[in-house]
N, C-alpha and C positions, 0 to 999 in steps of 0.2 A: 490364609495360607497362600502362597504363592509356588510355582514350580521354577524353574532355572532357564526355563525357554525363553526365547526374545522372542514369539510369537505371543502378542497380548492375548490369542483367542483358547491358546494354552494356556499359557503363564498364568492367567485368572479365569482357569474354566470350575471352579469350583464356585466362582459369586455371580457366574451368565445364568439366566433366568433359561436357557435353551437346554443348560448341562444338568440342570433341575428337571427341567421335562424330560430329557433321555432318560435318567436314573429312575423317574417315575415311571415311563414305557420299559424299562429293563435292561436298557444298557449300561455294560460294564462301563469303566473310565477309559479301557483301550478301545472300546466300541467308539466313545467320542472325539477321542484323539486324534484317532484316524481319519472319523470324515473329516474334522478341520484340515489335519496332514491333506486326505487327496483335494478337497477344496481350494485348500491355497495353493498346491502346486496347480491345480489346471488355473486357477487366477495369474499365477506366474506365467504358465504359459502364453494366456492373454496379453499379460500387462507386461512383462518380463519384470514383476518385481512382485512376491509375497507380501503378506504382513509382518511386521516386525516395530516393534518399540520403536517410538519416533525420540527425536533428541531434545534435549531442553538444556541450557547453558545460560550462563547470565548475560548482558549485553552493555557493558560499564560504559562502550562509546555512544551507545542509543541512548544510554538513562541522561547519560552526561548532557547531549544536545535538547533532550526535553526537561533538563533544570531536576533532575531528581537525585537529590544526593546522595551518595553510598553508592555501594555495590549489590543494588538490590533489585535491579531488573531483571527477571527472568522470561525469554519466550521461548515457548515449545513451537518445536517447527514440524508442521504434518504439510510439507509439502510433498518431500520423497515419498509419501505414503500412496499406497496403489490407487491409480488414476491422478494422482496429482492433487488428493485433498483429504479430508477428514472423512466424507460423506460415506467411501466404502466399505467403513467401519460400519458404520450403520447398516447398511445392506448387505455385507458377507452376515452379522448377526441375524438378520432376516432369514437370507438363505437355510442357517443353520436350523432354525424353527423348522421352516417347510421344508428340511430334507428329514427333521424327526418326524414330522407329524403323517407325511406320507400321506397326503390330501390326493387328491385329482389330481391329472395335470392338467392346470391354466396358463394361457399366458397371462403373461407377470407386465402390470401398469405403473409408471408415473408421470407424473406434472414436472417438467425443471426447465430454466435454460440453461446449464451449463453444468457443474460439477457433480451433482444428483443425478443428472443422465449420464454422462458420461461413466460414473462407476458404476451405476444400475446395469449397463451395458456390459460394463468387464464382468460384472460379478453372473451374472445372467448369462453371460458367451461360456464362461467358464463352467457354469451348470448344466449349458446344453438346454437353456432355456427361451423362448422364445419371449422377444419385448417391445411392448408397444410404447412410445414417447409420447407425449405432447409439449410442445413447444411453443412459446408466442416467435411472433413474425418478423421480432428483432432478435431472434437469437444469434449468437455468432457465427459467424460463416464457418470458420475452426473446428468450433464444438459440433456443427452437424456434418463436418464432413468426418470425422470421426465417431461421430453415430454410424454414419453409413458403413464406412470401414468393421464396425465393430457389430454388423448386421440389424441394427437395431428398425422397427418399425416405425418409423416418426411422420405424425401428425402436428401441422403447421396450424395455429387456433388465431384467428380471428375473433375480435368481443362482438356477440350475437347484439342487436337491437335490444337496449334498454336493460343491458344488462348488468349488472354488478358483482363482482369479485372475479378473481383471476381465471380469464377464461380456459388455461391450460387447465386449472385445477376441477374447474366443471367441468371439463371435459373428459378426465380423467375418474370423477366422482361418476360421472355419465357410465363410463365402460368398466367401471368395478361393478356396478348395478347391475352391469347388461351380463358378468360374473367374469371378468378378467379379475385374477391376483394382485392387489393393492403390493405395491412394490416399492415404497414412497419413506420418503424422508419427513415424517409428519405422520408423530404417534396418535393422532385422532383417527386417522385412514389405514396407518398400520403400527398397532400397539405394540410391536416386537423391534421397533427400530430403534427405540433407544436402548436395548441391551448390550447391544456393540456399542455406541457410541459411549457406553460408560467405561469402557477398557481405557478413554484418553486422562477419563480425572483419577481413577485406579493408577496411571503410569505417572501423574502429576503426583498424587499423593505418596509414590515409593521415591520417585527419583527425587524432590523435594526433600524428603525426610532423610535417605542418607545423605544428602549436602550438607545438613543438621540444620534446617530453616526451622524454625518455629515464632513463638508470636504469632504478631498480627499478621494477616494478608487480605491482599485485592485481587481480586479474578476479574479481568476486562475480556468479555468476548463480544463479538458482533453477533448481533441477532436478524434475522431472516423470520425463518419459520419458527425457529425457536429449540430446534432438536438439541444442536450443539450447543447451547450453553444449559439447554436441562440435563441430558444425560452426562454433559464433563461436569455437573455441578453434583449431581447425584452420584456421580464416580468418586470425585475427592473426598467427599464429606462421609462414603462408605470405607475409604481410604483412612482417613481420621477415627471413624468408628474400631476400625482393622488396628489404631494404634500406630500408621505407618510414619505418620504424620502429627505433631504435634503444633497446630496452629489455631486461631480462630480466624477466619473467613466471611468476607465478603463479596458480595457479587454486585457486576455493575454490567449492564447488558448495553450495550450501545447499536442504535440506528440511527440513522440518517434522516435532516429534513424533508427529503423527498420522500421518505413512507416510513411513520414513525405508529407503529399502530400498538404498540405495548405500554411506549411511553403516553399515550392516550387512556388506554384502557388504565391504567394505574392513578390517571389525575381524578378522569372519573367513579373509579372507586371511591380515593379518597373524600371527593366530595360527598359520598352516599355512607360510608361506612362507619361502622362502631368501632370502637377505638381498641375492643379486643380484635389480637390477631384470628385465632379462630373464626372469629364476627365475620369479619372482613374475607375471608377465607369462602365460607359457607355463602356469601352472599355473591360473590364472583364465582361456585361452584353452583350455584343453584340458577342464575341466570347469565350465563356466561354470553351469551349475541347480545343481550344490555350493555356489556362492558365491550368486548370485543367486537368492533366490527370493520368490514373490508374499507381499506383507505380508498376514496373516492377516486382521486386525482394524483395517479401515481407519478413523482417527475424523474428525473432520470437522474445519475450517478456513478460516476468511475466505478463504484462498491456495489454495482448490476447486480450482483449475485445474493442481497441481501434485501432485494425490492417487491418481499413478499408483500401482498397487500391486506393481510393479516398475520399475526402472530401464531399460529395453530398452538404448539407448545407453549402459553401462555402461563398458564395456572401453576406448572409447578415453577414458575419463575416467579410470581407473582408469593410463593409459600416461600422460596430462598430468602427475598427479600423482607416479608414480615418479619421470619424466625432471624436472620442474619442478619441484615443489614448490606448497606450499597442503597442502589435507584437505577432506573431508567437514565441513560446519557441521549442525548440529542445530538448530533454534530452536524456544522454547514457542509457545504461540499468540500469548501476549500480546507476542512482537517480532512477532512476524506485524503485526498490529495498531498494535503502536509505528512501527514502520517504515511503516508506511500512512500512518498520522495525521501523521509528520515529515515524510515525502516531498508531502503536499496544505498542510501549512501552509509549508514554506521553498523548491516550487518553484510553477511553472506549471502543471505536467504532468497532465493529469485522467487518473492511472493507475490502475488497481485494487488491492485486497492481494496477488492474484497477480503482478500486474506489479512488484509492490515489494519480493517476499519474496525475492530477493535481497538490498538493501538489509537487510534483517533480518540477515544472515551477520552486517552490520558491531558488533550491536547484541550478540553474543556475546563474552564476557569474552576468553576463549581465541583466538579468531580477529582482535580489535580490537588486541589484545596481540602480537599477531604482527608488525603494521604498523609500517615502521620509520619515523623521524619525516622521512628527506624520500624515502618511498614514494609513488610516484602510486596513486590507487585509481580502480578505475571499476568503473561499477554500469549493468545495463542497466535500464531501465523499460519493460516489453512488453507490456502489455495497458489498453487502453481502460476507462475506464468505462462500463458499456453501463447505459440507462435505458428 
Protein backbone atom coordinates (compact mmCIF):
# COMPACT_ATOMS: atom_id res chain seq x y z
CA UNK A 1 0.00 0.00 0.00
CA UNK A 2 1.31 3.22 -0.79
CA UNK A 3 -0.35 6.82 0.12
CA UNK A 4 -0.36 9.85 -2.58
CA UNK A 5 2.57 11.83 -0.63
CA UNK A 6 5.88 12.63 -2.48
CA UNK A 7 7.40 12.26 0.94
CA UNK A 8 8.84 8.62 0.73
CA UNK A 9 8.83 8.64 4.87
CA UNK A 10 4.92 8.86 4.22
CA UNK A 11 4.31 7.60 1.01
CA UNK A 12 5.84 4.03 2.57
CA UNK A 13 5.12 4.42 6.25
CA UNK A 14 3.31 1.45 6.39
CA UNK A 15 6.66 -1.02 5.31
CA UNK A 16 9.30 1.32 7.85
CA UNK A 17 10.27 -0.95 10.47
CA UNK A 18 9.95 2.58 12.73
CA UNK A 19 5.95 2.80 11.85
CA UNK A 20 5.92 -0.95 13.20
CA UNK A 21 7.40 0.11 16.52
CA UNK A 22 5.14 3.27 16.95
CA UNK A 23 1.87 1.16 16.24
CA UNK A 24 3.29 -1.39 18.71
CA UNK A 25 3.97 1.62 21.47
CA UNK A 26 0.36 2.79 20.55
CA UNK A 27 0.51 5.32 18.15
CA UNK A 28 -2.31 6.05 15.90
CA UNK A 29 -1.16 6.68 11.99
CA UNK A 30 -1.70 10.59 12.55
CA UNK A 31 0.45 10.13 15.80
CA UNK A 32 3.27 9.19 12.91
CA UNK A 33 2.54 11.30 10.26
CA UNK A 34 3.14 14.11 12.24
CA UNK A 35 6.45 13.48 13.69
CA UNK A 36 7.63 12.85 10.11
CA UNK A 37 5.53 16.33 9.00
CA UNK A 38 7.41 18.27 12.00
CA UNK A 39 10.63 16.41 11.30
CA UNK A 40 11.04 17.21 7.90
CA UNK A 41 9.96 20.74 8.12
CA UNK A 42 12.62 21.56 10.92
CA UNK A 43 15.05 19.61 8.29
CA UNK A 44 13.83 22.09 5.82
CA UNK A 45 14.44 24.65 7.84
CA UNK A 46 18.04 23.32 8.17
CA UNK A 47 18.63 22.34 4.79
CA UNK A 48 15.97 24.50 2.82
CA UNK A 49 14.90 21.43 1.26
CA UNK A 50 12.48 18.38 2.85
CA UNK A 51 12.30 14.91 1.60
CA UNK A 52 10.61 14.03 -1.29
CA UNK A 53 10.85 11.34 -4.10
CA UNK A 54 14.05 11.72 -5.94
CA UNK A 55 13.58 11.36 -9.96
CA UNK A 56 14.56 8.60 -12.24
CA UNK A 57 14.31 9.07 -16.12
CA UNK A 58 16.21 7.13 -18.86
CA UNK A 59 19.45 8.43 -20.31
CA UNK A 60 19.42 7.43 -24.22
CA UNK A 61 22.64 9.90 -24.57
CA UNK A 62 24.71 8.16 -21.65
CA UNK A 63 23.64 4.53 -22.67
CA UNK A 64 24.33 5.57 -26.27
CA UNK A 65 28.22 6.75 -25.42
CA UNK A 66 28.82 3.66 -23.21
CA UNK A 67 27.69 1.17 -26.31
CA UNK A 68 24.42 0.03 -24.70
CA UNK A 69 21.70 -0.46 -27.12
CA UNK A 70 18.06 0.51 -26.74
CA UNK A 71 16.57 2.78 -24.66
CA UNK A 72 17.20 1.13 -21.56
CA UNK A 73 19.38 3.21 -19.11
CA UNK A 74 17.88 4.38 -16.34
CA UNK A 75 19.46 6.60 -13.40
CA UNK A 76 17.96 7.74 -10.26
CA UNK A 77 19.32 10.99 -9.11
CA UNK A 78 19.50 11.51 -5.17
CA UNK A 79 21.36 14.42 -5.68
CA UNK A 80 18.65 17.28 -4.81
CA UNK A 81 17.95 15.08 -1.94
CA UNK A 82 18.61 16.85 1.61
CA UNK A 83 22.18 17.43 2.23
CA UNK A 84 23.07 16.74 -1.27
CA UNK A 85 23.05 12.70 -1.19
CA UNK A 86 21.25 9.53 -0.23
CA UNK A 87 22.89 9.11 3.21
CA UNK A 88 19.87 11.38 4.91
CA UNK A 89 17.65 8.92 4.11
CA UNK A 90 19.24 6.80 6.31
CA UNK A 91 19.47 9.09 9.28
CA UNK A 92 16.16 11.01 9.26
CA UNK A 93 14.99 6.82 9.51
CA UNK A 94 17.18 6.66 12.59
CA UNK A 95 15.90 9.71 14.05
CA UNK A 96 12.57 8.53 13.50
CA UNK A 97 13.39 5.31 15.84
CA UNK A 98 14.80 7.48 18.63
CA UNK A 99 12.15 10.04 18.66
CA UNK A 100 9.59 6.65 19.19
CA UNK A 101 11.71 5.05 21.44
CA UNK A 102 12.15 7.92 23.88
CA UNK A 103 15.59 6.81 25.28
CA UNK A 104 17.91 9.21 27.29
CA UNK A 105 19.10 12.04 25.74
CA UNK A 106 22.77 11.25 24.24
CA UNK A 107 24.61 12.89 22.05
CA UNK A 108 24.41 11.35 18.78
CA UNK A 109 28.13 9.81 16.99
CA UNK A 110 29.49 9.19 13.63
CA UNK A 111 32.67 8.08 11.65
CA UNK A 112 32.36 9.86 7.80
CA UNK A 113 34.46 12.21 5.68
CA UNK A 114 31.90 13.80 3.96
CA UNK A 115 28.19 13.10 3.06
CA UNK A 116 27.39 10.87 6.37
CA UNK A 117 28.41 13.93 8.14
CA UNK A 118 27.11 16.27 6.59
CA UNK A 119 23.39 14.94 6.77
CA UNK A 120 24.04 13.45 10.20
CA UNK A 121 24.39 17.21 10.89
CA UNK A 122 21.24 18.43 9.14
CA UNK A 123 19.18 15.79 10.41
CA UNK A 124 20.53 16.21 14.16
CA UNK A 125 20.35 20.36 13.94
CA UNK A 126 16.88 19.84 12.94
CA UNK A 127 16.28 17.58 16.12
CA UNK A 128 17.87 20.01 18.36
CA UNK A 129 20.46 17.30 18.81
CA UNK A 130 23.67 17.52 19.80
CA UNK A 131 26.80 15.84 17.34
CA UNK A 132 29.99 14.50 17.66
CA UNK A 133 32.03 13.74 14.16
CA UNK A 134 35.00 12.01 13.59
CA UNK A 135 36.82 12.79 10.64
CA UNK A 136 40.20 11.67 9.11
CA UNK A 137 42.81 14.47 8.29
CA UNK A 138 42.13 14.54 4.59
CA UNK A 139 38.72 15.55 4.89
CA UNK A 140 37.61 18.29 2.65
CA UNK A 141 38.09 21.62 3.64
CA UNK A 142 34.22 22.25 2.28
CA UNK A 143 32.53 19.50 4.09
CA UNK A 144 34.13 20.62 7.57
CA UNK A 145 33.49 23.98 7.11
CA UNK A 146 29.91 23.16 6.83
CA UNK A 147 30.16 20.96 9.71
CA UNK A 148 31.03 23.94 11.52
CA UNK A 149 28.30 26.01 10.10
CA UNK A 150 25.79 23.28 10.94
CA UNK A 151 27.32 23.17 14.75
CA UNK A 152 28.51 20.00 14.63
CA UNK A 153 31.33 18.60 17.16
CA UNK A 154 34.13 17.41 14.98
CA UNK A 155 37.05 15.28 15.91
CA UNK A 156 40.05 15.27 13.53
CA UNK A 157 41.56 11.25 13.95
CA UNK A 158 44.92 10.51 13.30
CA UNK A 159 45.87 6.39 12.84
CA UNK A 160 47.21 5.60 16.50
CA UNK A 161 50.68 3.30 16.35
CA UNK A 162 50.18 -0.14 14.92
CA UNK A 163 46.92 0.23 14.34
CA UNK A 164 44.52 -1.22 11.89
CA UNK A 165 41.09 -0.20 10.50
CA UNK A 166 39.75 3.16 10.05
CA UNK A 167 40.80 5.27 12.63
CA UNK A 168 37.52 7.56 12.35
CA UNK A 169 35.52 4.35 12.96
CA UNK A 170 37.43 3.39 16.16
CA UNK A 171 37.14 6.26 17.23
CA UNK A 172 33.73 6.47 17.09
CA UNK A 173 33.22 2.67 18.16
CA UNK A 174 35.49 4.39 21.22
CA UNK A 175 32.72 6.95 22.26
CA UNK A 176 29.65 4.82 21.62
CA UNK A 177 31.24 2.55 24.34
CA UNK A 178 31.92 5.56 26.47
CA UNK A 179 27.69 5.73 25.69
CA UNK A 180 27.30 8.47 22.97
CA UNK A 181 24.23 7.42 20.41
CA UNK A 182 25.67 5.53 17.46
CA UNK A 183 24.33 7.83 14.58
CA UNK A 184 26.03 6.04 11.59
CA UNK A 185 25.59 4.89 8.38
CA UNK A 186 26.54 1.23 9.09
CA UNK A 187 23.95 -1.16 10.29
CA UNK A 188 26.46 -3.29 12.48
CA UNK A 189 26.79 0.17 14.85
CA UNK A 190 23.33 1.18 13.98
CA UNK A 191 20.70 -1.43 13.12
CA UNK A 192 17.84 1.23 12.27
CA UNK A 193 19.66 2.80 9.33
CA UNK A 194 18.80 0.85 6.88
CA UNK A 195 14.96 1.48 7.20
CA UNK A 196 15.21 4.86 5.52
CA UNK A 197 17.54 3.88 3.05
CA UNK A 198 15.00 1.22 1.67
CA UNK A 199 12.39 4.17 0.75
CA UNK A 200 15.03 4.62 -2.48
CA UNK A 201 14.58 0.74 -3.84
CA UNK A 202 10.66 1.06 -2.66
CA UNK A 203 10.76 4.52 -5.07
CA UNK A 204 12.85 2.31 -7.81
CA UNK A 205 10.38 -0.50 -7.68
CA UNK A 206 6.91 2.05 -8.16
CA UNK A 207 8.52 4.49 -10.48
CA UNK A 208 9.99 1.46 -12.79
CA UNK A 209 6.88 -0.44 -12.69
CA UNK A 210 4.56 2.39 -13.88
CA UNK A 211 7.19 3.05 -16.90
CA UNK A 212 5.93 -0.68 -17.45
CA UNK A 213 9.76 -2.03 -17.26
CA UNK A 214 9.77 -5.62 -16.61
CA UNK A 215 12.12 -8.61 -17.53
CA UNK A 216 15.52 -8.65 -16.75
CA UNK A 217 17.32 -6.08 -14.73
CA UNK A 218 20.99 -4.82 -13.36
CA UNK A 219 21.27 -2.61 -10.38
CA UNK A 220 24.94 -1.03 -10.40
CA UNK A 221 25.54 0.89 -7.20
CA UNK A 222 28.84 1.92 -5.60
CA UNK A 223 29.74 0.32 -2.44
CA UNK A 224 31.63 2.04 0.56
CA UNK A 225 30.28 0.66 3.70
CA UNK A 226 27.71 -1.03 2.14
CA UNK A 227 24.37 0.58 3.52
CA UNK A 228 23.19 1.92 0.15
CA UNK A 229 23.19 -0.85 -1.93
CA UNK A 230 21.73 -3.35 0.97
CA UNK A 231 18.80 -1.39 2.00
CA UNK A 232 18.10 -0.06 -2.13
CA UNK A 233 18.36 -3.73 -2.73
CA UNK A 234 16.04 -4.88 0.11
CA UNK A 235 13.73 -1.88 -0.89
CA UNK A 236 13.27 -3.05 -4.76
CA UNK A 237 12.98 -6.57 -4.13
CA UNK A 238 10.06 -5.69 -1.23
CA UNK A 239 8.90 -3.58 -4.09
CA UNK A 240 8.70 -6.78 -6.38
CA UNK A 241 7.22 -8.75 -3.54
CA UNK A 242 4.44 -5.58 -3.24
CA UNK A 243 3.77 -6.62 -7.05
CA UNK A 244 4.84 -2.99 -8.06
CA UNK A 245 7.44 -4.14 -10.20
CA UNK A 246 7.55 -6.96 -12.25
CA UNK A 247 11.23 -7.94 -13.12
CA UNK A 248 14.03 -10.27 -12.22
CA UNK A 249 17.14 -8.56 -10.68
CA UNK A 250 20.41 -8.38 -10.39
CA UNK A 251 23.01 -6.81 -8.31
CA UNK A 252 26.44 -5.77 -9.15
CA UNK A 253 28.14 -3.74 -6.27
CA UNK A 254 31.07 -1.94 -7.66
CA UNK A 255 34.44 -0.55 -5.82
CA UNK A 256 37.41 0.63 -6.63
CA UNK A 257 41.10 -0.81 -6.70
CA UNK A 258 42.21 1.38 -4.01
CA UNK A 259 39.87 -0.38 -1.34
CA UNK A 260 38.11 -3.31 -2.65
CA UNK A 261 37.20 -5.19 0.45
CA UNK A 262 33.89 -7.06 -0.47
CA UNK A 263 35.24 -8.02 -3.73
CA UNK A 264 37.84 -9.74 -1.45
CA UNK A 265 35.76 -11.15 1.05
CA UNK A 266 33.59 -12.94 -1.83
CA UNK A 267 36.77 -14.52 -3.72
CA UNK A 268 37.64 -15.79 -0.32
CA UNK A 269 34.42 -17.42 0.42
CA UNK A 270 34.47 -18.84 -2.77
CA UNK A 271 37.43 -20.66 -2.19
CA UNK A 272 36.22 -22.01 1.21
CA UNK A 273 32.55 -22.69 0.54
CA UNK A 274 30.02 -25.38 -0.27
CA UNK A 275 28.38 -24.94 -3.31
CA UNK A 276 24.94 -24.59 -1.59
CA UNK A 277 23.75 -21.11 -1.23
CA UNK A 278 22.65 -21.44 2.32
CA UNK A 279 26.32 -23.25 2.95
CA UNK A 280 27.92 -20.38 1.82
CA UNK A 281 25.68 -18.05 3.69
CA UNK A 282 26.03 -19.84 7.26
CA UNK A 283 29.70 -19.96 6.93
CA UNK A 284 30.22 -16.05 6.03
CA UNK A 285 27.55 -15.59 8.86
CA UNK A 286 29.17 -17.64 11.40
CA UNK A 287 32.74 -16.28 10.76
CA UNK A 288 32.34 -13.07 9.30
CA UNK A 289 36.35 -11.15 10.42
CA UNK A 290 37.56 -14.68 8.45
CA UNK A 291 36.09 -13.22 5.43
CA UNK A 292 35.92 -9.59 6.05
CA UNK A 293 38.65 -7.68 6.84
CA UNK A 294 40.04 -3.98 7.11
CA UNK A 295 41.97 -3.16 3.76
CA UNK A 296 45.46 -2.65 4.79
CA UNK A 297 46.65 0.02 2.38
CA UNK A 298 44.00 2.26 1.61
CA UNK A 299 45.02 4.30 -1.80
CA UNK A 300 43.28 7.11 -2.93
CA UNK A 301 40.49 7.99 -5.52
CA UNK A 302 38.44 10.73 -7.12
CA UNK A 303 35.39 8.15 -5.57
CA UNK A 304 36.82 9.41 -1.65
CA UNK A 305 33.64 8.71 -0.50
CA UNK A 306 33.51 5.09 -1.19
CA UNK A 307 37.16 4.25 0.66
CA UNK A 308 35.70 2.53 3.52
CA UNK A 309 38.26 0.06 4.40
CA UNK A 310 35.79 -2.47 5.06
CA UNK A 311 32.55 -3.38 3.89
CA UNK A 312 30.33 -3.20 7.24
CA UNK A 313 27.01 -4.06 5.26
CA UNK A 314 28.58 -7.03 3.85
CA UNK A 315 26.38 -10.22 4.41
CA UNK A 316 23.19 -9.04 3.07
CA UNK A 317 25.05 -8.23 -0.16
CA UNK A 318 26.87 -11.21 -0.01
CA UNK A 319 22.78 -13.22 0.24
CA UNK A 320 21.56 -10.70 -2.98
CA UNK A 321 24.27 -12.09 -4.92
CA UNK A 322 23.94 -16.10 -4.06
CA UNK A 323 19.88 -15.92 -4.36
CA UNK A 324 20.16 -13.35 -7.55
CA UNK A 325 22.95 -13.10 -9.22
CA UNK A 326 25.43 -10.22 -10.42
CA UNK A 327 29.16 -10.07 -8.55
CA UNK A 328 31.43 -7.86 -7.10
CA UNK A 329 32.95 -5.14 -10.05
CA UNK A 330 36.52 -3.84 -9.40
CA UNK A 331 37.36 -0.68 -11.34
CA UNK A 332 40.86 1.21 -12.11
CA UNK A 333 40.89 4.76 -11.24
CA UNK A 334 40.71 5.70 -14.58
CA UNK A 335 36.66 4.27 -15.03
CA UNK A 336 36.44 5.96 -11.82
CA UNK A 337 37.13 9.23 -13.83
CA UNK A 338 35.74 7.89 -17.21
CA UNK A 339 32.44 7.46 -15.74
CA UNK A 340 32.41 10.98 -14.15
CA UNK A 341 33.46 12.68 -17.24
CA UNK A 342 30.35 10.54 -19.42
CA UNK A 343 27.83 11.00 -16.68
CA UNK A 344 28.64 15.43 -16.63
CA UNK A 345 28.83 15.45 -20.51
CA UNK A 346 25.45 13.16 -21.54
CA UNK A 347 23.39 14.04 -18.45
CA UNK A 348 22.11 17.17 -16.29
CA UNK A 349 22.97 15.87 -13.08
CA UNK A 350 25.84 17.96 -11.23
CA UNK A 351 27.02 14.59 -9.37
CA UNK A 352 30.37 13.93 -8.13
CA UNK A 353 32.91 10.67 -9.03
CA UNK A 354 31.60 9.25 -6.05
CA UNK A 355 27.99 9.60 -6.96
CA UNK A 356 28.94 7.97 -10.29
CA UNK A 357 31.22 5.18 -9.47
CA UNK A 358 28.60 3.07 -9.77
CA UNK A 359 28.12 3.98 -13.30
CA UNK A 360 31.88 2.84 -13.58
CA UNK A 361 30.79 -1.04 -12.89
CA UNK A 362 29.08 -0.48 -16.48
CA UNK A 363 32.70 0.55 -17.96
CA UNK A 364 34.17 -3.00 -17.00
CA UNK A 365 34.54 -5.57 -19.82
CA UNK A 366 33.42 -8.55 -17.76
CA UNK A 367 30.44 -6.91 -15.94
CA UNK A 368 29.31 -4.86 -19.55
CA UNK A 369 29.49 -8.46 -21.14
CA UNK A 370 27.20 -9.85 -18.78
CA UNK A 371 24.21 -7.48 -19.90
CA UNK A 372 21.86 -9.20 -22.09
CA UNK A 373 20.65 -6.96 -25.14
CA UNK A 374 17.03 -6.26 -24.10
CA UNK A 375 18.35 -6.08 -20.17
CA UNK A 376 16.99 -2.80 -18.32
CA UNK A 377 20.03 -1.30 -16.33
CA UNK A 378 19.86 1.19 -13.72
CA UNK A 379 22.42 3.27 -12.01
CA UNK A 380 22.06 5.29 -9.00
CA UNK A 381 23.68 8.87 -8.96
CA UNK A 382 24.15 9.87 -5.14
CA UNK A 383 26.28 12.52 -4.33
CA UNK A 384 26.20 16.28 -5.04
CA UNK A 385 28.78 18.30 -6.25
CA UNK A 386 29.75 20.33 -3.37
CA UNK A 387 31.82 23.76 -4.08
Amino acid sequence: MTDRSDNPFVRYRWMLDSYRRAHEAGWSDDDFVSLVERLDEAVAGVDGRGFRMTPIARQPGLAGALGLGGNRLWVKDETGNVSGSHKARHLFGVMLHLAIESGPHRELAIASCGNAALAAAVVARAAEKPLRVFIPTWADPAVVRDLEQLDARIEVCDRRPDEQGDPTYLRFTEAVAAGSEPFSCQSPATPTTLDGGRTIGWELAEQLGAAGVEGRLSLFVQVGGGALAAAAWEGLIEGIHEQWLMVSPRLWPVQTEACAPLARAWERLHTEAASEPEDFLALAAAQPDRYMTPWANVGTSAASGILDDATYDWLPLVEALLHHGGGPVVVGEAQVIEAHSLARAHTTIDVDPTGTAGLAGLLDRNAFGSIGPDETVVVLFTGATRR
